[in-house]
Rosetta silent file (secondary structure, phi, psi, omega in degrees, C-alpha in Angstrom):
SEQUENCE: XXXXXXXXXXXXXXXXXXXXXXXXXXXXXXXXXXXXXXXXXXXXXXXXXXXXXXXXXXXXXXXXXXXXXXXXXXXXXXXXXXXXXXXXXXXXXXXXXXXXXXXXXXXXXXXXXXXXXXXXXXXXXXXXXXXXXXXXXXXXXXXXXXXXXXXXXXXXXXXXXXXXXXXXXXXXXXXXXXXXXXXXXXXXXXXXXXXXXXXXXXXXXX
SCORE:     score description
SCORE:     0.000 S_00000001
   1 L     0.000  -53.688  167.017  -55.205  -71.340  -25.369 S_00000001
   2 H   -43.364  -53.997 -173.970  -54.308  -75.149  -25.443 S_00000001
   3 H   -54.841  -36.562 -142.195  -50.600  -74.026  -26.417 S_00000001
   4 H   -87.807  -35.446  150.915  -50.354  -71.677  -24.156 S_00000001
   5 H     1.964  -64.385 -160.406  -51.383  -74.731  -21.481 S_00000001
   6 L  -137.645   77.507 -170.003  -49.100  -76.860  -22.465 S_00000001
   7 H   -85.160  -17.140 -175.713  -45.939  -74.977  -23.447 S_00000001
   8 H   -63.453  -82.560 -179.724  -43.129  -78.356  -23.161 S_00000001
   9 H   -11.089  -80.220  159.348  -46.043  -79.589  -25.339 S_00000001
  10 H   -22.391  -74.538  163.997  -45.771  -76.805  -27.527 S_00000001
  11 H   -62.265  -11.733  174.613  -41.599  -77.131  -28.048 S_00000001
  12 H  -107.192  -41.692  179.089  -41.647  -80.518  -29.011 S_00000001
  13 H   -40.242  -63.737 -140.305  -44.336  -79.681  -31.511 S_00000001
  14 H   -89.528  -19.066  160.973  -41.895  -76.818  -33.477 S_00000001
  15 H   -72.851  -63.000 -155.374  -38.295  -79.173  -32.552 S_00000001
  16 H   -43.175  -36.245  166.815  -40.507  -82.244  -34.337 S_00000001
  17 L    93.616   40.717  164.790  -40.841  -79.771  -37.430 S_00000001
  18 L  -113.950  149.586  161.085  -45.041  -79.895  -37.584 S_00000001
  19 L   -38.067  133.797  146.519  -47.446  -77.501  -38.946 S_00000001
  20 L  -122.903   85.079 -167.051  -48.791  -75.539  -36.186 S_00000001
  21 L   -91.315  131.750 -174.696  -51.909  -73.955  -38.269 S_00000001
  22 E   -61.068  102.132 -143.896  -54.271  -71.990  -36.224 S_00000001
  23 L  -129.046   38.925  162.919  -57.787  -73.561  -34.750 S_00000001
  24 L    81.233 -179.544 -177.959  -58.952  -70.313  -33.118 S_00000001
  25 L  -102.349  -61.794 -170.687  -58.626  -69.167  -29.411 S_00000001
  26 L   -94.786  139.607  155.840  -61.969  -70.471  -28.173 S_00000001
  27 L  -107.756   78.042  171.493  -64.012  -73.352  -29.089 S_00000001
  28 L  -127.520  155.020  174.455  -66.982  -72.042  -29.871 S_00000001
  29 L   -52.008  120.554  151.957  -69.570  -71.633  -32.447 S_00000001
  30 L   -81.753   -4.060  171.087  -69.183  -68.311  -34.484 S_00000001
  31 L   -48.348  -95.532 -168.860  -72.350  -68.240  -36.704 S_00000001
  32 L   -79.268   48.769  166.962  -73.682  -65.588  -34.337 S_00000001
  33 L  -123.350  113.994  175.868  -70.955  -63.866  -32.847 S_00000001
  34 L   -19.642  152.585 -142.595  -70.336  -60.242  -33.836 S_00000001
  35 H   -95.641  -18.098 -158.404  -67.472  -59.987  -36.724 S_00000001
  36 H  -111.827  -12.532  152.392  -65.353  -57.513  -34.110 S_00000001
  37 H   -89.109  -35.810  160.712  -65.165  -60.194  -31.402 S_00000001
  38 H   -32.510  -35.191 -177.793  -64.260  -62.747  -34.113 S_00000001
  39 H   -99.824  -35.766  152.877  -61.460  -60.914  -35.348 S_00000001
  40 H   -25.700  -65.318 -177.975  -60.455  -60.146  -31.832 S_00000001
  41 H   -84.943   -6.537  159.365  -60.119  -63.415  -30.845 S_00000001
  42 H   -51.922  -34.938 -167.730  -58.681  -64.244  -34.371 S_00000001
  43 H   -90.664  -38.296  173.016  -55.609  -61.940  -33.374 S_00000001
  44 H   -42.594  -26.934  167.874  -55.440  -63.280  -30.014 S_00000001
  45 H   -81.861  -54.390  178.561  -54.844  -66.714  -31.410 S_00000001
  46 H   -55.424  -63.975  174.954  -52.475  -65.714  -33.763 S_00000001
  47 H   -65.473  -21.817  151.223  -50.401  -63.681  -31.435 S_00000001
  48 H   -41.840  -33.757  174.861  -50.322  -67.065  -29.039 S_00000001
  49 H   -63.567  -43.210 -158.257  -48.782  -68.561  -31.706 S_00000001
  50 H   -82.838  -63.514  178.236  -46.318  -66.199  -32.888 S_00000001
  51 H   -83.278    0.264  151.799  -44.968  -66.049  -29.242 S_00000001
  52 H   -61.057  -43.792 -175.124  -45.146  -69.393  -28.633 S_00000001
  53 H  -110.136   -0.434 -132.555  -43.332  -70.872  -31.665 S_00000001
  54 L    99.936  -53.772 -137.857  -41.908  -67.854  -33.308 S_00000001
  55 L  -162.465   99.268  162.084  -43.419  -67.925  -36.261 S_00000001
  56 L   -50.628  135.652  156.919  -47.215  -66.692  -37.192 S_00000001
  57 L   -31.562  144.238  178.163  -49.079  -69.501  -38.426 S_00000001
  58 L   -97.003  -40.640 -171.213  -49.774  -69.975  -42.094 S_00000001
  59 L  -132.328  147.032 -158.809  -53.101  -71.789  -42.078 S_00000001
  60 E  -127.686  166.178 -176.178  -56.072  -71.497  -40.547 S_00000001
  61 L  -169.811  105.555  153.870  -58.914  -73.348  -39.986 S_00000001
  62 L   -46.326  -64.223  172.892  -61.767  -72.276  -37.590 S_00000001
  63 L   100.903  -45.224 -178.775  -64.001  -75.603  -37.829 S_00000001
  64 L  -128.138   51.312 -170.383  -67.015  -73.704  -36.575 S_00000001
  65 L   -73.640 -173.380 -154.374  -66.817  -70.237  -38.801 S_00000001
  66 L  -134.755  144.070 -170.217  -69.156  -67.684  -39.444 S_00000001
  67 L   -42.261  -17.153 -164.261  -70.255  -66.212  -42.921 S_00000001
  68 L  -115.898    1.823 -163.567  -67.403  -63.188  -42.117 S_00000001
  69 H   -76.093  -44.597  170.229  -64.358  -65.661  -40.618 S_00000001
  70 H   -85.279   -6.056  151.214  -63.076  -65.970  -44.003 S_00000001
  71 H   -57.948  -18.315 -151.407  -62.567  -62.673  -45.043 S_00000001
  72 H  -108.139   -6.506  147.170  -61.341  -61.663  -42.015 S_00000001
  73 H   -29.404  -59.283 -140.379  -58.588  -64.603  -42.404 S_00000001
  74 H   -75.376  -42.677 -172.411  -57.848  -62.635  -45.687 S_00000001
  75 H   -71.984  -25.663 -179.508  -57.995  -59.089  -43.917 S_00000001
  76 H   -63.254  -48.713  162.883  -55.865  -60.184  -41.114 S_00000001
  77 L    98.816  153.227  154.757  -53.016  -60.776  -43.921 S_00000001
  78 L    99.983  -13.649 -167.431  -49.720  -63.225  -43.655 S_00000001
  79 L   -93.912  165.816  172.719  -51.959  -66.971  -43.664 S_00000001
  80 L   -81.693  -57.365 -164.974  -51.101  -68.785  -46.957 S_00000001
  81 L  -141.658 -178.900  133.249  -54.658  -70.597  -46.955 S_00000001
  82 E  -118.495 -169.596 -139.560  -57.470  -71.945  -44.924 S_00000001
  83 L   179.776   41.113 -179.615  -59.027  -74.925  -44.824 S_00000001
  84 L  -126.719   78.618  167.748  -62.755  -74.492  -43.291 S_00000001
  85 L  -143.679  152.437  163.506  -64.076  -76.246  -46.575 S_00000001
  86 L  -143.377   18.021 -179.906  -65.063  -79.511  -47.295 S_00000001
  87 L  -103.855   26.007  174.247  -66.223  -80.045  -50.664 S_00000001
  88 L  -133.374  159.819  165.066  -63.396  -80.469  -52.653 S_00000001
  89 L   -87.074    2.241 -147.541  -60.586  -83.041  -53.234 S_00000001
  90 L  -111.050   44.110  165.602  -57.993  -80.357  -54.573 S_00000001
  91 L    48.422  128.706  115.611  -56.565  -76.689  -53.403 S_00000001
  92 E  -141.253 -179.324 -168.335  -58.408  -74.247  -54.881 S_00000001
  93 E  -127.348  160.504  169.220  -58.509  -70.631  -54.935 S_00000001
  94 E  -155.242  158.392  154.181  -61.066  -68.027  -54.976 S_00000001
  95 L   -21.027   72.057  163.546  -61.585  -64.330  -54.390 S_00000001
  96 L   -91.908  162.336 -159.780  -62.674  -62.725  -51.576 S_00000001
  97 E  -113.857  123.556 -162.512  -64.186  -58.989  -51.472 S_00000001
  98 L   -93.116 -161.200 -159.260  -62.237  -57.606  -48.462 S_00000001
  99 L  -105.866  132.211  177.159  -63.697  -54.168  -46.392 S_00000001
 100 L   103.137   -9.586  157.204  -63.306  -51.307  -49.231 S_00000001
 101 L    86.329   -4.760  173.678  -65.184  -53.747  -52.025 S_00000001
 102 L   -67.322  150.794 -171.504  -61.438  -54.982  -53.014 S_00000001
 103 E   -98.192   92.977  173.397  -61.254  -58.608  -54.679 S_00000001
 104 L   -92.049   62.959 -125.911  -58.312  -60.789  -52.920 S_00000001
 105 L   -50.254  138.507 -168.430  -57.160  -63.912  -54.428 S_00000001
 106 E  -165.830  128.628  165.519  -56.852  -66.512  -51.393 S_00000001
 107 E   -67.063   78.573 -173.351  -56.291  -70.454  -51.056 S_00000001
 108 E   -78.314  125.265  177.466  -58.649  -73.046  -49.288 S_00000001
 109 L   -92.086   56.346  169.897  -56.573  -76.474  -48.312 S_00000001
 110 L   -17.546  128.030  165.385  -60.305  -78.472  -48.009 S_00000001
 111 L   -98.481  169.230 -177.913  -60.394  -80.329  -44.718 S_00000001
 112 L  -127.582  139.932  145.478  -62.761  -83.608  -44.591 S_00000001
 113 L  -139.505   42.151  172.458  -65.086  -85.367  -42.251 S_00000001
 114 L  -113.795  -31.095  162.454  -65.757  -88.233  -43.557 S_00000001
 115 L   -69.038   49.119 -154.466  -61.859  -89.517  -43.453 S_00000001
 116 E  -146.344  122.208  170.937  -61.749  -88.349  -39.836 S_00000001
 117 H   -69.534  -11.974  156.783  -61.902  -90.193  -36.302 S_00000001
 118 H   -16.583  -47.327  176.920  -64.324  -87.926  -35.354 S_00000001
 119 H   -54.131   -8.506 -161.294  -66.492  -90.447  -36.607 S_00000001
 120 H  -102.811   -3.960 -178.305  -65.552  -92.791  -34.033 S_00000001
 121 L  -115.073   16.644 -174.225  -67.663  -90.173  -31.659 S_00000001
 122 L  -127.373  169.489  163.432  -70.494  -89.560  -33.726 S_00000001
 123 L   -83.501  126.471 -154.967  -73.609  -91.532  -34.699 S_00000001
 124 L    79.951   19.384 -164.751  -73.211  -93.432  -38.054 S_00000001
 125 L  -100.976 -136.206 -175.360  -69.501  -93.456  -37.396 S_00000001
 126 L  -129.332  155.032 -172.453  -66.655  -96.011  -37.026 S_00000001
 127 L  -102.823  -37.013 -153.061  -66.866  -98.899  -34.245 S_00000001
 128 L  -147.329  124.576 -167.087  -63.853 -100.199  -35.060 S_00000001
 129 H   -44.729  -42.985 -169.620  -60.271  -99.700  -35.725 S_00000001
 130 H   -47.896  -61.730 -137.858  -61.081 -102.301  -38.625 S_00000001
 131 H   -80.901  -33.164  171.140  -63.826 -100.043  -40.003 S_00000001
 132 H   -63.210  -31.569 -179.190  -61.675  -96.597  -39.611 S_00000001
 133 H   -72.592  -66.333 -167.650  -58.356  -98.648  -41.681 S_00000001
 134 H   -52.267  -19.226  177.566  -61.161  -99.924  -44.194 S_00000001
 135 H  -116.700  -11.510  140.892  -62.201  -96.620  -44.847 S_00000001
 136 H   -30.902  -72.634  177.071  -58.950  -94.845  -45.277 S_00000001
 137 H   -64.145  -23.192 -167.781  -57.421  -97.821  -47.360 S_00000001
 138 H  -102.602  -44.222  161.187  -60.585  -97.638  -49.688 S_00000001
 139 H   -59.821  -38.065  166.914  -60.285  -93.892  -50.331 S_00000001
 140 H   -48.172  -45.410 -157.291  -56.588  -94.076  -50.664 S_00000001
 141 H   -98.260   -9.487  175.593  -56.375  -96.552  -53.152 S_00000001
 142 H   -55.166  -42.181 -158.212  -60.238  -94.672  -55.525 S_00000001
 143 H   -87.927  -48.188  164.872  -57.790  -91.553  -55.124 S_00000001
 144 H   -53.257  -37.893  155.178  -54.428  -93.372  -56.347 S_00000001
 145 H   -53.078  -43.131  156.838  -56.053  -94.753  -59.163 S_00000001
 146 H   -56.974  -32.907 -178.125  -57.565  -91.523  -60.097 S_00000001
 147 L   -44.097  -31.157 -173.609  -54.376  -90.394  -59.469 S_00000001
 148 L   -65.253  -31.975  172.120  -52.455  -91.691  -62.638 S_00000001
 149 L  -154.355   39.769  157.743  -52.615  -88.628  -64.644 S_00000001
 150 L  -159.288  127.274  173.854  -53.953  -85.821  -62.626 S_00000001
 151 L   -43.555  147.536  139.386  -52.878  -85.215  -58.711 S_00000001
 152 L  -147.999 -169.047 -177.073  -55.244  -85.637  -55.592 S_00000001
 153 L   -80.763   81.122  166.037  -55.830  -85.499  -51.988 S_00000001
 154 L  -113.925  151.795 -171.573  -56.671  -87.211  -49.136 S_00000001
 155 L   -94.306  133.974  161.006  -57.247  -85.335  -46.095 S_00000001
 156 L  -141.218  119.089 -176.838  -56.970  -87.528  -42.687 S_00000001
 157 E   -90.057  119.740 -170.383  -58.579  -85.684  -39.654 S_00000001
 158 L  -121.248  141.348  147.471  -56.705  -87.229  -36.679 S_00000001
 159 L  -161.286  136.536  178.883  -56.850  -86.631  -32.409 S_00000001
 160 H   -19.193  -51.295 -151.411  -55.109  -87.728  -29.964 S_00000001
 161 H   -84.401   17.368 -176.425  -57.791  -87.886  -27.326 S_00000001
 162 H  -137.448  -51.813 -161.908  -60.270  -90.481  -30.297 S_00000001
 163 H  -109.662  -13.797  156.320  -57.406  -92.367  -32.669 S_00000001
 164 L   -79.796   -7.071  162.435  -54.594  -92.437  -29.754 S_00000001
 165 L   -51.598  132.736  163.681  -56.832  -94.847  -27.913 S_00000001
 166 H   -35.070 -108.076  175.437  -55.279  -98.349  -28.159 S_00000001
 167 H    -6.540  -13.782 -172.187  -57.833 -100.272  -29.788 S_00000001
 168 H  -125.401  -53.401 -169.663  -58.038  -97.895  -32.978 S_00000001
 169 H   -36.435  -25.128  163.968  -54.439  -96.504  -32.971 S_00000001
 170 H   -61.337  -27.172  160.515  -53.782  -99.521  -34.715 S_00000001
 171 H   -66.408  -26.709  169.129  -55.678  -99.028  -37.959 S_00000001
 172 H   -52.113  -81.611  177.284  -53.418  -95.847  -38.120 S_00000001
 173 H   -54.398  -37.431  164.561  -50.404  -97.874  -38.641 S_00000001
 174 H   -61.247  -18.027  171.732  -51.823 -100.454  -40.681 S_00000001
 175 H   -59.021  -69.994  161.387  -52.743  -97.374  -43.009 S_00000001
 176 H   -18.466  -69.649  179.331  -49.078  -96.242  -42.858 S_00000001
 177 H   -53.016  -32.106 -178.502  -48.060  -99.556  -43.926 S_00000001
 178 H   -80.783  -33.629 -178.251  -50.560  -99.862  -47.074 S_00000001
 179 H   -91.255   -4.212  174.393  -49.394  -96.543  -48.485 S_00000001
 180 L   -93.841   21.982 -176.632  -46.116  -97.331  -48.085 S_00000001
 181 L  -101.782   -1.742 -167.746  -46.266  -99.896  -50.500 S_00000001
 182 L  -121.222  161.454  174.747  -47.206  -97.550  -53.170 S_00000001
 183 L   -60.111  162.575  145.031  -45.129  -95.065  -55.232 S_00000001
 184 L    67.486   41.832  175.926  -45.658  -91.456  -56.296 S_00000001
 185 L  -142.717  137.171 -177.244  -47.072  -90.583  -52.708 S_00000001
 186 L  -121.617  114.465  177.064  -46.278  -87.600  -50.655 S_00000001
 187 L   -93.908  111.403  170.181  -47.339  -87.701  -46.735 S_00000001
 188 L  -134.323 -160.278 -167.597  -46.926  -84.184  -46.177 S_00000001
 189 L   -87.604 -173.763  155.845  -47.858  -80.554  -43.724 S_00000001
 190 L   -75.739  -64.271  172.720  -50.666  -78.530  -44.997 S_00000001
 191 H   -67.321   -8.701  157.562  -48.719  -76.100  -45.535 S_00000001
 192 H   -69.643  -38.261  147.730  -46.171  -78.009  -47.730 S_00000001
 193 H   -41.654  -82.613 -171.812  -49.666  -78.581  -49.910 S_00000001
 194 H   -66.766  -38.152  160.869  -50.477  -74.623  -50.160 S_00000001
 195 H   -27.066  -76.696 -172.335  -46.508  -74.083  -50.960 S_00000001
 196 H   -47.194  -58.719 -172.684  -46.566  -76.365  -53.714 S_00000001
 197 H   -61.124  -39.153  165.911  -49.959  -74.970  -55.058 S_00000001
 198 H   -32.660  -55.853  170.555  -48.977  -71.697  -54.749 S_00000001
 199 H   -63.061  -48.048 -132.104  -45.985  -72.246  -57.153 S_00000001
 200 H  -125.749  -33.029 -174.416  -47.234  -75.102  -59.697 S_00000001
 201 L  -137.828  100.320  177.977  -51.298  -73.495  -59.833 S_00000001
 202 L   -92.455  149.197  178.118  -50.789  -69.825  -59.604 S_00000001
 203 L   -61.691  133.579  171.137  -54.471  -67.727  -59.050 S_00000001
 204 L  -106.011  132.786  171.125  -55.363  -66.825  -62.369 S_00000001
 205 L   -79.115  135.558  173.567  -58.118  -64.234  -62.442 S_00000001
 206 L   -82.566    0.000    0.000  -61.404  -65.240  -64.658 S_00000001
C-alpha cells in the first residue's frame, strides 16, 4: 500500500538496486484473523509488488504473523525465505506441512529486535545515537570474533521515520566507518544472504 503511495519513491528504490521484500498489505495484527483473509491480503501485497517493480518479491516478512502466515508464505510459492523469526544468528531451514499433509523444505533469514532503532521508540530502548552505535559496534565486533572459523550474522533493523532523525543518523555512519575497518565482511540484501545459503547449505532432510 505504501508503494503503491509513493510510486517515484518506489523507482528509485528498484534503479538503486535494493531488496524490495514484502511487509504485508496492511499493518495489522494477524494472530486472529481468519487464514483466507491472510492469504488474501498476502496476494494483494505481492501482486503490488510485482506491478510495481516487475519482479515478485523473494522475501517476506510479516512482523505481526499468525500461527498459519508461514505456511501460507510456503503455499503461495516463488519467496526464497522469510524472516518473521528472531531466535537465531544464522539461515536456517525447516519443513513446513503444507494443505494435503505435504512436508516443504523452506528458509527463515532471522530478523532481530534488539539491533533495531525501534528501540529508540520503545521503553528500555536507546536515548542516544551514542547508545544505538555502542550497541551495534559491540555486537559487530562478539560476532567477528566468533566469526574466525565459522560465518555469522548481524541483522540491523533500520527506518527512516526513527534512525533518519538527525541526532541518531549519526551513529549509523559511525557504524559504517567501524566495519569498514575490518576484513572478511559482507554488507549485503537479504536476499543475497538466502542466495548464498541456498547454494553453500543446501536443505538436507533429517
Amino acid at each position: 500500500m505504501a508503494l503503491e503511495r509513493h510510486p517515484d519513491v518506489t523507482a528509485a528504490f528498484v534503479e538503486l538496486g535494493h531488496e524490495i521484500a514484502c511487509h504485508g498489505w496492511r499493518w495489522i495484527h494477524y494472530q486472529n484473523i481468519d487464514e483466507a483473509t491472510e492469504r488474501e491480503h498476502m496476494r494483494i501485497a505481492i501482486d503490488i509488488i510485482k506491478r510495481m517493480t516487475g519482479d515478485a518479491p523473494l522475501g517476506w516478512y510479516t512482523g505481526r504473523d499468525s500461527p498459519n502466515t508461514r505456511r501460507l508464505v510456503v503455499e503461495h510459492g516463488g519467496l526464497l525465505y522469510d524472516a518473521d523469526y528472531y531466535g537465531d544468528d544464522l539461515p536456517f531451514w525447516t519443513e513446513v506441512q503444507v494443505s494435503g499433509g505435504q512436508r516443504t523444505p523452506h528458509l527463515i533469514v532471522p530478523y532481530t529486535l534488539d539491533s533495531n532503532d525501534m528501540r529508540f521508540a520503545s521503553p528500555q530502548g536507546f536515548n542516544t545515537g551514542d547508545q544505538f552505535f555502542a550497541y551495534l559496534k559491540d555486537s559487530f565486533d562478539v560476532l567477528y570474533a566468533e566469526g574466525e572459523d565459522r560465518p555469522k550474522m548481524l541483522s540491523i533493523g533500520m527506518h527512516c521515520r526513527l534512525l533518519g532523525r538527525p541526532g541518531r543518523f549519526k551513529a549509523l555512519q559511525r557504524f559504517l566507518d567501524h566495519i569498514e575497518k575490518h576484513d572478511r565482511v559482507w554488507v549485503c540484501r537479504r536476499v543475497d544472504i538466502a542466495r548464498h545459503w541456498i547454494d553453500k547449505h543446501a536443505f538436507r532432510a533429517q
